[in-house]
C-alpha positions, 0 to 999 in steps of 0.5 A: 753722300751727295748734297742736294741744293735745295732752290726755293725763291725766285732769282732776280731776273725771274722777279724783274720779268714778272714785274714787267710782265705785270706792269704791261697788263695793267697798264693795257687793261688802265688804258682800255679803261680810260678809253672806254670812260672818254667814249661814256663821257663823248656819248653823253655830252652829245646826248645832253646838247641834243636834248638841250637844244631840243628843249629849247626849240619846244620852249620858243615855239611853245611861247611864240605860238602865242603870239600874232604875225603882226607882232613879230619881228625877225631882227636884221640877218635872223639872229634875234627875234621880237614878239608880243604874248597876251600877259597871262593875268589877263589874257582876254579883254571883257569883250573876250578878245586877246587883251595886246595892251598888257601884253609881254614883249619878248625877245630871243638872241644869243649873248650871255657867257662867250656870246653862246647862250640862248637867251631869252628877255622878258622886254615888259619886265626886264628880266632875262633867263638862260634858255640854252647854253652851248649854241653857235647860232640862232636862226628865226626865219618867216615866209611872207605867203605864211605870215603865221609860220615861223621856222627856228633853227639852233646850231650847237656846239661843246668844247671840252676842255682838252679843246676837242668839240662835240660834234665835230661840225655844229649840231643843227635842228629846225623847229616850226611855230604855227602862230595862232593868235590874230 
């Protein structure tokens, strides 16, 4: 009688190549992955400095539209701007005029943390507030045949820590601030 070997297992070259088979598709599909969570992270990082900077135009031009063209002042090269507002505990006299006795000087510039935080200072008080963080340059600009419109213009930037910036070349948006007061 013949005997028959019966083959039951795999050999070893049989386990190294499934094994090296099976490494190299988990290694693919770990990569796409990671690439697709870097491109989330891109994405939203982008999303919340447009949003940011958003904020912060409406912030300043919601505060300097209460002030009045003769109380504004536009510091050297237009990286800082000055302005009065009425104090909002009383902001009309008793002849029903806009009371600019009590009223706040504010002050926008950039400073703070590596110079790129928007902040904003309360001169009456002393008290300074982060607006924004993440800006590359501020830019406050009047026209003299509009003395009551004032144009704003934030340029922002993130760095991540891998060093790469989002975006590439600095994000620039540009509000307007009707001034209506007088």
């Amino acid at each position: 009688m013949k005997k028959t070997r019966c083959v039951r297992g795999f050999s070893l070259v049989e386990v190294i190549l499934a094994a090296a088979l099976s490494s190299i598709v988990v290694f693919g599909i770990f990569m796409i992955f990671q690439v697709g969570n870097e491109q989330t992270q891109l994405s939203q990082t982008l999303m919340t400095l447009k949003d940011t900077v958003r904020e912060s135009l409406y912030k300043m031009a919601q505060e300097i539209r209460q002030s009045s063209p003769g109380r504004i002042t536009i510091g050297p090269g237009g990286n800082t701007i000055t302005f009065s507002v009425p104090d909002p505990g009383s902001p009309v006299s008793a002849n029903f005029q806009i009371d600019w006795t009590s009223a706040h000087s504010i002050t926008y510039a950039l400073g703070g943390t590596g110079g790129r935080q928007l902040v904003r200072t309360d001169n009456t008080s002393g008290l300074s507030s982060v607006i924004a963080d993440n800006i590359t340059g501020v830019q406050f600009t009047g026209n003299a045949a509009q003395p009551n419109v004032i144009a704003i213009t934030l340029s922002a930037q993130r760095t991540l820590i891998s060093g790469r910036q989002i975006p590439a070349v600095p994000l620039r948006m540009t509000a307007q601030a009707e001034v209506r007061n007088s």
